[in-house]
Each structure stands twice: as C-alpha cells, then as structure tokens.
MIDRENVO-975056 format. One record per residue (C-alpha): x, y, z; residue number from 1; residue in one letter. Coordinates in nm, 3 decimals, padded with zeros to 5 digits. Layout:
% residues N
X, Y, Z, NUM, A
...
END
This chain:
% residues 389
-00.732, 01.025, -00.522, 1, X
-00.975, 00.704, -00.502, 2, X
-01.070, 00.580, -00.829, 3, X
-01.392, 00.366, -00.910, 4, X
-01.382, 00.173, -01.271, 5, X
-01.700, -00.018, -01.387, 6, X
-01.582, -00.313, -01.573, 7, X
-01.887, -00.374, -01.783, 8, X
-01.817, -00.755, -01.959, 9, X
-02.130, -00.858, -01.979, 10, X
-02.398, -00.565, -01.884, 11, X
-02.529, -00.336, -01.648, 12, X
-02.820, -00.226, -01.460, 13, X
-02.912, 00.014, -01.200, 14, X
-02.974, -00.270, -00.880, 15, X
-02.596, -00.436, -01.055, 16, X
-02.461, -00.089, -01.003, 17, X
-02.608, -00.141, -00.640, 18, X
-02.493, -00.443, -00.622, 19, X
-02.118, -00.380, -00.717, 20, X
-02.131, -00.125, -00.445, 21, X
-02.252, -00.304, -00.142, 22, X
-01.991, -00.555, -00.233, 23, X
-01.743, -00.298, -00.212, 24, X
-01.849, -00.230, 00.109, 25, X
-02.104, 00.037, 00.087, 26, X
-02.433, -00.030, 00.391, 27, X
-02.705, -00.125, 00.279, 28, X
-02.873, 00.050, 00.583, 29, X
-02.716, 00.397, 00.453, 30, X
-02.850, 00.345, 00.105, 31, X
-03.172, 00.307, 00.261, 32, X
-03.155, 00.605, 00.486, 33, X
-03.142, 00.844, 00.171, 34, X
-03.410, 00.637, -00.012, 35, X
-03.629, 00.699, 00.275, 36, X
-03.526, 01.060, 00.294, 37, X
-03.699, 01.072, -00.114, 38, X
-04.037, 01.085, -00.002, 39, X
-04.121, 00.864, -00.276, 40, X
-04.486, 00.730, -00.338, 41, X
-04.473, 00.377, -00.172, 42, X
-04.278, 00.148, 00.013, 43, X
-03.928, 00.108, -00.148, 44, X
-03.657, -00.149, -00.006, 45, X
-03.357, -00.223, -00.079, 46, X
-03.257, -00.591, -00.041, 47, X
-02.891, -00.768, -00.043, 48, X
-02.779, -01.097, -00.079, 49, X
-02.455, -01.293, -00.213, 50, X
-02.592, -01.517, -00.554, 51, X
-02.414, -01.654, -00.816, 52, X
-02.368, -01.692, -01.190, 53, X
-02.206, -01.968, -01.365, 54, X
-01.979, -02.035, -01.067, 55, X
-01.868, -01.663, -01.007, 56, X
-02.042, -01.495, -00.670, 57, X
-02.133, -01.140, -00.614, 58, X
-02.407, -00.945, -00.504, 59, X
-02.740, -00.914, -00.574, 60, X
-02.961, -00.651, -00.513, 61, X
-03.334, -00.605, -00.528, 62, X
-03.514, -00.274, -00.552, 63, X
-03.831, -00.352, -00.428, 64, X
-04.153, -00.133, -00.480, 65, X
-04.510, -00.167, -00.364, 66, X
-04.634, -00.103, -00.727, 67, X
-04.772, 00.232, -00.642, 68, X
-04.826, 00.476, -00.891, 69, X
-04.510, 00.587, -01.109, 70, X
-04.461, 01.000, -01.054, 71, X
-04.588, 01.222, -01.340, 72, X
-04.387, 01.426, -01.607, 73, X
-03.986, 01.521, -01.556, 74, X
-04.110, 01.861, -01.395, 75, X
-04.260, 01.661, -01.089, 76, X
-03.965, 01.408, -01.043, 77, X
-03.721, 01.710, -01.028, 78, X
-03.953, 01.868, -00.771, 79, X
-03.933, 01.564, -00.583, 80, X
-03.527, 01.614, -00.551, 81, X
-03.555, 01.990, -00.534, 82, X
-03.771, 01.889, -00.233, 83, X
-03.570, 01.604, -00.047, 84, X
-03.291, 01.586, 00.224, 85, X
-02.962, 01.550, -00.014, 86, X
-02.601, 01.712, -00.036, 87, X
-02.611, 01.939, -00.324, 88, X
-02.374, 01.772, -00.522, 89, X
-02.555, 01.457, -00.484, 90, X
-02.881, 01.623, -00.573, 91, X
-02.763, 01.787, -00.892, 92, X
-02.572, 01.460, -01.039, 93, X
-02.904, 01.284, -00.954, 94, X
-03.049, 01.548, -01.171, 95, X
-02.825, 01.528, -01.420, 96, X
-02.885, 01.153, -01.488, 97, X
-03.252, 01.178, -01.448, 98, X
-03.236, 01.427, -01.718, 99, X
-03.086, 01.245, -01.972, 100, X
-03.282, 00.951, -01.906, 101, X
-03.599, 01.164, -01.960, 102, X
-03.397, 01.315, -02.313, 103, X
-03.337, 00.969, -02.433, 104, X
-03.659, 00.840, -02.389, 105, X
-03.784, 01.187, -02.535, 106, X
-03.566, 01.111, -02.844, 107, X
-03.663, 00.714, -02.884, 108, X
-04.059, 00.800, -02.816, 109, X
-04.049, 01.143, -03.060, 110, X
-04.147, 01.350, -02.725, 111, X
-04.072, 01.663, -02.617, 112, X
-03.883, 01.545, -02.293, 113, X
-04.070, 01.783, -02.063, 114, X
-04.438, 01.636, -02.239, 115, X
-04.350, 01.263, -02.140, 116, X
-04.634, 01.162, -01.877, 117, X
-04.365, 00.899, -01.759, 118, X
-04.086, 00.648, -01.776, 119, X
-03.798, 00.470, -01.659, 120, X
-03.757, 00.844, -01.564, 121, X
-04.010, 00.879, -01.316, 122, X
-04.035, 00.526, -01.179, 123, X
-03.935, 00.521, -00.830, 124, X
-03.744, 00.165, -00.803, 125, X
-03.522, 00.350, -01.106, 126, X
-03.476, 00.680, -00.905, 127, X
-03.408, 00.506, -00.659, 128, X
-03.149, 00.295, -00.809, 129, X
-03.010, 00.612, -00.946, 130, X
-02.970, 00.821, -00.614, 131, X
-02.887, 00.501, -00.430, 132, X
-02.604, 00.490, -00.662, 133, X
-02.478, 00.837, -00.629, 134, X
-02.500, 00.836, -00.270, 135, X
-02.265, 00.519, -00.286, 136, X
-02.001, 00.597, -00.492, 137, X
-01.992, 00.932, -00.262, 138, X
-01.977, 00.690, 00.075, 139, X
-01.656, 00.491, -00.119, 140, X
-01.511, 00.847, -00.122, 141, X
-01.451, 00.785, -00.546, 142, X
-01.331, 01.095, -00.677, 143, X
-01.306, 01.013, -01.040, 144, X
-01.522, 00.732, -01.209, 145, X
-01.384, 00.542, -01.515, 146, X
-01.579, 00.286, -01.738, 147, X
-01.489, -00.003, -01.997, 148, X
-01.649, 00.036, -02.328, 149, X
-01.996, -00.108, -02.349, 150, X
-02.075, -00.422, -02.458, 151, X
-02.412, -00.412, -02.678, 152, X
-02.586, -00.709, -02.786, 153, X
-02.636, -00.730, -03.192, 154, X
-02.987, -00.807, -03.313, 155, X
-03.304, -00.883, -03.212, 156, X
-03.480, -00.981, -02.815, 157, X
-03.814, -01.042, -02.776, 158, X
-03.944, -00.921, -03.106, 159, X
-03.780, -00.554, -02.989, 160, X
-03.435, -00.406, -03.062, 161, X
-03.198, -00.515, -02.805, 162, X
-03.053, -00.260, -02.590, 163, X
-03.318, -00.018, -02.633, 164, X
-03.368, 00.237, -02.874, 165, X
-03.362, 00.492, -02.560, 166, X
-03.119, 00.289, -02.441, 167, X
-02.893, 00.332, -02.787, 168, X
-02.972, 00.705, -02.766, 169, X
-02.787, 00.712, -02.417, 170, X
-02.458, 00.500, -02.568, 171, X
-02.410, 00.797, -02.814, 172, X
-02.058, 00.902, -02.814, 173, X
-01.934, 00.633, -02.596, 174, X
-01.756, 00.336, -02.719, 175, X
-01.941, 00.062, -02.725, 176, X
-01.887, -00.337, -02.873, 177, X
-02.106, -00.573, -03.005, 178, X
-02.151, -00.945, -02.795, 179, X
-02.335, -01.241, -02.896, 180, X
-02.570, -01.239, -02.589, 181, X
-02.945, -01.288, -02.631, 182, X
-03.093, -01.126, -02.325, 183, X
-03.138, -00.781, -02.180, 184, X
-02.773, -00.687, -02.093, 185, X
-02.793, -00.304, -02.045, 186, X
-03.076, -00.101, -01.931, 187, X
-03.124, 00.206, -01.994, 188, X
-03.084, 00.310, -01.611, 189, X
-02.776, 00.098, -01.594, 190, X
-02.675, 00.323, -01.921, 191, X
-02.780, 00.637, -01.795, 192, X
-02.569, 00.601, -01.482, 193, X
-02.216, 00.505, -01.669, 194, X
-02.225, 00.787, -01.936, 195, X
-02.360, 01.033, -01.695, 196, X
-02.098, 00.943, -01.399, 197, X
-01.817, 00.818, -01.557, 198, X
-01.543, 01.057, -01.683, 199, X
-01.389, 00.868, -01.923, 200, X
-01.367, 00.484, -02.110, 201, X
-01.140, 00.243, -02.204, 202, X
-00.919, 00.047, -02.046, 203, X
-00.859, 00.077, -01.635, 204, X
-00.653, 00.328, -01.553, 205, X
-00.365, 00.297, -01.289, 206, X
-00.435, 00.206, -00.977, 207, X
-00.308, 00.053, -00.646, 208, X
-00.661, -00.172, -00.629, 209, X
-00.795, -00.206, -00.311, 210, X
-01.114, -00.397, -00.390, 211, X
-01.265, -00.556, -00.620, 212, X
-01.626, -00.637, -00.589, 213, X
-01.918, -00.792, -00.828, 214, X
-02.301, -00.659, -00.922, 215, X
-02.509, -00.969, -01.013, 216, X
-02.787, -00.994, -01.313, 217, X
-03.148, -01.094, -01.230, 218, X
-03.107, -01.252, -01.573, 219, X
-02.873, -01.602, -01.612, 220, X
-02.711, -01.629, -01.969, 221, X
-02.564, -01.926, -02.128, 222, X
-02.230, -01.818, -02.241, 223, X
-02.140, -01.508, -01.995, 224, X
-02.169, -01.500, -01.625, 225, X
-02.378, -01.181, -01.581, 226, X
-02.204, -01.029, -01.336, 227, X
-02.063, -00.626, -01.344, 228, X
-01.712, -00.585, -01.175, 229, X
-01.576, -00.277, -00.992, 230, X
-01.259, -00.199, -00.931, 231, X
-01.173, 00.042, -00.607, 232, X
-00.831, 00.220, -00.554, 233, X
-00.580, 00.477, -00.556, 234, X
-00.518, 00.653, -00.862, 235, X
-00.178, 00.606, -01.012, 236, X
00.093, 00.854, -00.879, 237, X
00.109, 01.054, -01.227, 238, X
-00.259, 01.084, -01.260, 239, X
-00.335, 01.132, -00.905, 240, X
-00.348, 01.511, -00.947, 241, X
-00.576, 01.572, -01.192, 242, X
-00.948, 01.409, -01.305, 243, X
-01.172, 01.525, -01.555, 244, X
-01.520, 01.729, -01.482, 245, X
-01.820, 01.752, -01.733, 246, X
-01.910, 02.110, -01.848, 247, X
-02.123, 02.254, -02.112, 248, X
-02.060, 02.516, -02.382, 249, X
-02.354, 02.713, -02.501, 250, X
-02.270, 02.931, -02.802, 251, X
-02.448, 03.169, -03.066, 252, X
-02.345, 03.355, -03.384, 253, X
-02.442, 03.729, -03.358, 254, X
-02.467, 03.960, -03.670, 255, X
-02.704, 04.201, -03.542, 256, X
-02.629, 04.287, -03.229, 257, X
-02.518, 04.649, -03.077, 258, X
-02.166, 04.557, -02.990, 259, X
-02.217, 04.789, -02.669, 260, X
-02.459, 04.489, -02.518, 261, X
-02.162, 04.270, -02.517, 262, X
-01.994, 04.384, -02.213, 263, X
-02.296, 04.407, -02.016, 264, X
-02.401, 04.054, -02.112, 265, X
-02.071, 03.879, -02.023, 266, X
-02.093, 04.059, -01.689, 267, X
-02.468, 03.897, -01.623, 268, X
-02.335, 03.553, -01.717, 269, X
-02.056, 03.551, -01.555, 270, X
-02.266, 03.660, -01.207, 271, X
-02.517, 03.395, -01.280, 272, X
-02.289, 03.085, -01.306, 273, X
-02.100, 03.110, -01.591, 274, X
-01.760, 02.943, -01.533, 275, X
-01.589, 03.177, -01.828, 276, X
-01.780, 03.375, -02.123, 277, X
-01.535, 03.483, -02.419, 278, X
-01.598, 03.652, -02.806, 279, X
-01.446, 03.531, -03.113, 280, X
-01.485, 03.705, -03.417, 281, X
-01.644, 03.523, -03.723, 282, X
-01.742, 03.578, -04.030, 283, X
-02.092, 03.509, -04.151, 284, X
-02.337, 03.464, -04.463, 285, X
-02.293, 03.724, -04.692, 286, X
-01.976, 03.837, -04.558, 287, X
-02.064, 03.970, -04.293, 288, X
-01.898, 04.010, -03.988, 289, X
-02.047, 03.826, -03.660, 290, X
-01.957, 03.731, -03.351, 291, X
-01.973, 03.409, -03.143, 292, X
-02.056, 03.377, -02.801, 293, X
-01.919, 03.123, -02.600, 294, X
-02.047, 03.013, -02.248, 295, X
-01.896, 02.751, -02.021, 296, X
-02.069, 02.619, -01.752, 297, X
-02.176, 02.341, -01.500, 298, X
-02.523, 02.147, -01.617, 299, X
-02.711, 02.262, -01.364, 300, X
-02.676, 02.617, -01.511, 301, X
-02.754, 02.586, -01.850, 302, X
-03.107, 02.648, -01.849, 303, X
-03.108, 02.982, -01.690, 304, X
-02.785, 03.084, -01.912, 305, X
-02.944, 02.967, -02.240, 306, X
-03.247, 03.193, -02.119, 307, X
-03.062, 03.496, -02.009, 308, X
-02.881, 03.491, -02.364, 309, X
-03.255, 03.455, -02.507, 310, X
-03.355, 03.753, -02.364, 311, X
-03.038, 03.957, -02.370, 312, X
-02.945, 03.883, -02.724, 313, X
-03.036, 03.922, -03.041, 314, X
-03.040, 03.550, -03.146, 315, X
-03.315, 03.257, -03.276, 316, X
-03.101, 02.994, -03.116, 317, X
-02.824, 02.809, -02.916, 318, X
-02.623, 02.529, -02.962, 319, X
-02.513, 02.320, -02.640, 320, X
-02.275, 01.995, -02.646, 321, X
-02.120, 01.842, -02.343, 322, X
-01.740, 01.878, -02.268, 323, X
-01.463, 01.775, -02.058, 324, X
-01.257, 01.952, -01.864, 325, X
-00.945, 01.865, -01.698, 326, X
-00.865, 02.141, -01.412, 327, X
-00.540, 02.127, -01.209, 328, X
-00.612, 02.158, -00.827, 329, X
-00.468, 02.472, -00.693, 330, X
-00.471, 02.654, -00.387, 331, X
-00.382, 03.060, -00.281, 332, X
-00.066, 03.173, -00.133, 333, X
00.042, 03.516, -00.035, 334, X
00.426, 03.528, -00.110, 335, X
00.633, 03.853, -00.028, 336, X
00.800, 04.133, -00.248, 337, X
00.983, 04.457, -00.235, 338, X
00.617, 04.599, -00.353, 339, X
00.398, 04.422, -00.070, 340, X
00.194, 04.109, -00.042, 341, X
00.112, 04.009, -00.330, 342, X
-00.149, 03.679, -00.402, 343, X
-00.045, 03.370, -00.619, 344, X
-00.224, 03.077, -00.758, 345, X
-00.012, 02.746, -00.771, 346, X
-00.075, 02.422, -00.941, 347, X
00.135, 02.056, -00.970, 348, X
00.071, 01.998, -01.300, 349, X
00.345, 01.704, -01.309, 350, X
00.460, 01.520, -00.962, 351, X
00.680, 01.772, -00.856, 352, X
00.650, 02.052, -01.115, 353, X
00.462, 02.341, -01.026, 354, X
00.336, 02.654, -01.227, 355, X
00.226, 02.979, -01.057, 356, X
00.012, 03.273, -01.127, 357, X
-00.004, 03.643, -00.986, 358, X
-00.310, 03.757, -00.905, 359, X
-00.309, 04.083, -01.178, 360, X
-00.542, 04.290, -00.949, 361, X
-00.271, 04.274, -00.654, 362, X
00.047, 04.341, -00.922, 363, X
-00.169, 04.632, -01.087, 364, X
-00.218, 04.759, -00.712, 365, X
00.133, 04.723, -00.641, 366, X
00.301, 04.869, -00.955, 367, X
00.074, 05.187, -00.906, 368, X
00.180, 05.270, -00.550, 369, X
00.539, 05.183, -00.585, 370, X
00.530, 05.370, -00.946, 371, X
00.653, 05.055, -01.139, 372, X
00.546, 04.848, -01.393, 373, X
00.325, 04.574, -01.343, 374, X
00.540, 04.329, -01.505, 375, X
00.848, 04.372, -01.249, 376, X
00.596, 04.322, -00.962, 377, X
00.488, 03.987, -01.164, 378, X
00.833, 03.860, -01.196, 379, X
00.904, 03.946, -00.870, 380, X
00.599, 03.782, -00.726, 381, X
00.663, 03.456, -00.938, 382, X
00.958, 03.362, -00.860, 383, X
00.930, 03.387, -00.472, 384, X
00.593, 03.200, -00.527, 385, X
00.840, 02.959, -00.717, 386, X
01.083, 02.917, -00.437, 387, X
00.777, 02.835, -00.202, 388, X
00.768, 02.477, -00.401, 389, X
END
C-alpha cells in the first residue's frame, strides 16, 4: 500500500501542498484538467516552477485567479461540486474539507456556517488548491496519508493572532508545537487539508521511500527554510494491510420512545447509509431507564441520518464526533462442506495470520435442510475456509 506523509517543519499551505506534489511527480497539466472541469467563475491557472529557500530547492506553485468574484454561501460552493466532472470519492473528500473550512470559519466569525456570505471557503484559488490536491494525492495512487504534528507559531503577526483563530479551530485535536517563527506559517487551507486527509500524526511511519519531494513558501523566513516535505512509499510489511478510515457516530438518549419504533428505525438507517446502528441500554435522570442510539457512518451521510432520526424519533438532539476506524481488507470465498456451499469472509489481520467468518444466513440455511445445528455447519465451514490460507 503507497503511503504519503506530510512532513510539516516549518508550515503549510494549500499551493505548498501543490507544490510537494508536482515535485513528486504529479502533472501539472492533469491538475489543470480537473480545475478546468470546476466551472469556476474566472480564469484559474496553475503555475510551476523550481525556487528556493535558504539554500534548499523545491517547488513552487502559484494559484493564479483573475480576481473575479468569490462564490456565495457554503450551499452554492457545494452545488458547484455536486455539479462538476469528478470521481465520487474525490468529490465527497473535496466536500468534506470544504466543510470544515466553512465550520471553522463559522466558529472563529460566531456564524452559523451555512449563513457565511463567504470565505477562504468559497474562494476559488482555495477550492482550487483543495481539489487540486485531492486529485493529486489520488494520481500518486496514496492509499493512506500520514502527517507530523503541526508546528504553530506562538504570539502575535501583524497586530492579529498568528495561525488564525479559524485556523486554531481546525488544529483541534491534532497535535500541534509551538516555533519561534514570525510569519504566516499555516493557513487555514493548508490546515484544512492535513486534518481532513491525513489519517493519523506523529512520527513517519514505515516505509520503503520512494520519493521525497519539497512544497515551497511564498513567504522567506529568517531562521527556517519554508519549505513542506513529502515523503512517498510503500507501507511497511506489518502495516501494509490495514489503514485507518474516518467515520462518524451520531447518537441520542431515548426515554420516551415506543420501544416497537426501534426495529423499524434501525432498518431505515441501515438502508440509507448507515454502516452499523446498535442499542445500549442506559439509565437516565430520575432513574429512568433509556436507551442510546448509536449510528456509524461515512460523512457524507450524516446529514440525512441525523434528519431521519429527527423525524423518526422522539429526541431534541444529536451528538456527532469524528472517529477512526481501522477495517481489515477482506474478500468472499465459497469453501465446501458435507452440508453444501457455504460463504466465508477472510481477513490477514497479521502477515500470514488469517481469521474467517461464516456467512450465518448460508449455515442457518444449511443446518435446516440437513436437520443439524447451525454451529456444526459453522465449524465445519471454518475450518475448510481455514485450510484455504
């Protein structure tokens, strides 16, 4: 599995994300394609050259706009990528960064995020830094992204907090540092791409590097060269199997509810992209017994699950964090037993150790027609699934 880890030593922006991509080998002329393909309002290019800071080279990259008009609210800019020629997956991790960069600014301005009029949000040199970013880590075929902490400068630039305050807002939850650099190190598009695309921070994980490239700063410091480093390569052979994927929980505490809506309502979630729904009893104020609903699911989701539990539930509110999941590939086989065909999941979960998994429906199927019990068509089924690795 190719890796991609940002080492972020001095800062980051979104054309020093470009940048660090090119130099890894990424066309310019492709990242232009798809910025072409956004319909956006004016001429944007996207320029490369090799610069230098403080004696280290890399490149630079210039997102160049006409100075037309920024778009309007967050509800236009997602109609814009609703509307353009993208991969799904690119689209909705477009989205996804697009959207927190419209929720930070909402939290630093005191703004409902769908109210803002605009932003960094709905700029088009930043969206298209943003998809041009996407699109390139996608064209270096980088399944799993991995990031340094972040280096924040301490104090005061330009008679405003430096990073950011929507900037800040972005870094929570990540591990950041402070560094005596007076300048604008991080952006807050630079920001919102790490914590949105990477899956995890700290040092670089194992790899067998195959490049290592450099994103140069507009900006020249005095101390640091400003310069963002990524590192390209193969994932270490004992972590090659598995990468994380960020998933939300929605959840709500029910004491009121007819306990015959439940099954119902898992049934609807699960049918309208829900990746699991499960019940845990509680107990509430008063004593009282409750239940919590839990939802997992994929971002792009959330908004029509937290509205279907709205309406199908008898709650005044949600609560919604981001998680991590860490899902072991697996793939179907059909293994044989005295009983019939019977389907099994497998998954490496260590090089060379497997686990495997009867499909119930097929065992229950099975043990009914042969008039046995489902567990010796399980066993059965597991172990010759077991002798197939």
């Amino acid at each position: 599995m190719r890796a991609a880890y940002f080492d972020v030593f001095c800062g980051a922006s979104g054309e020093m994300i470009l940048g660090a991509l090119v130099g890894a080998g990424v066309p310019v002329t492709a990242l232009q394609g798809v910025i072409d393909r956004l319909s956006l309002p004016g001429d944007i290019r996207i320029e490369a050259r090799q610069a230098s800071r403080r004696g280290l080279s890399g490149t630079l990259v210039t997102v160049r706009s006409d100075g037309t008009r920024r778009l309007g609210g967050l509800s236009e800019v997602m109609a814009l990528l609703d509307r353009a020629d993208l991969e799904g997956r690119t689209r909705e991790r477009a989205r996804g960064v697009l959207q927190r960069l419209a929720e930070a600014e909402s939290s630093a301005r005191g703004v409902p995020a769908e109210s803002l009029p605009s932003g960094d949000f709905s700029d088009p040199a930043a969206i298209a830094e943003i998809v041009g970013s996407v699109i390139g880590l996608r064209l270096l075929g980088a399944e799993h992204v991995a990031c340094s902490p972040l280096p924040v400068p301490v104090g005061v630039g330009d008679l405003a907090p430096s990073p950011t305050p929507a900037t800040m807002a972005l870094l929570e939850g990540v591990p950041i540092y402070g560094v005596d650099v007076h300048g604008k190190t991080l952006t807050a598009v630079g920001a919102a791409l790490l914590t949105s695309l990477a899956t995890e921070f700290g040092p670089c994980p194992s790899i067998r590097l195959e490049r290592a490239a450099y994103g140069v700063g507009h900006e020249e410091f005095d101390d640091v060269p400003n310069l963002l480093r990524l590192l390209v390569g193969e994932l270490g052979v004992s972590r090659a199997h598995v990468c994380a994927e960020r998933l939300w929980i929605l959840e709500a505490n029910l004491d009121d509810m007819n306990p015959e809506w439940f099954g119902p309502l898992s049934q609807m979630l699960l049918s309208e992209g829900a990746l699991d729904v499960w019940l845990t009893p509680i107990q509430m104020k008063k004593g009282r017994p409750g239940t919590l609903l839990s939802v997992l699911a994929m971002s792009e989701n959330v908004p029509e699950l937290r509205a279907r539990i709205f309406a199908e539930t008898t709650t005044l509110g949600v609560r919604e964090w981001e998680v991590a999941r860490w899902p072991l590939p697996r793939r179907m086989e059909t293994v044989q037993t005295p009983f019939g065909e019977i389907r099994v999941k497998l998954a490496e979960y260590a090089p060379g150790q497997w686990k495997a998994s009867p499909e119930h429906e097929d065992c229950l199927r099975a043990a009914r027609a042969a008039g046995v019990s489902v567990r010796e068509v399980y066993q059965r089924a597991l172990a010759a699934a077991l002798e197939l690795v």
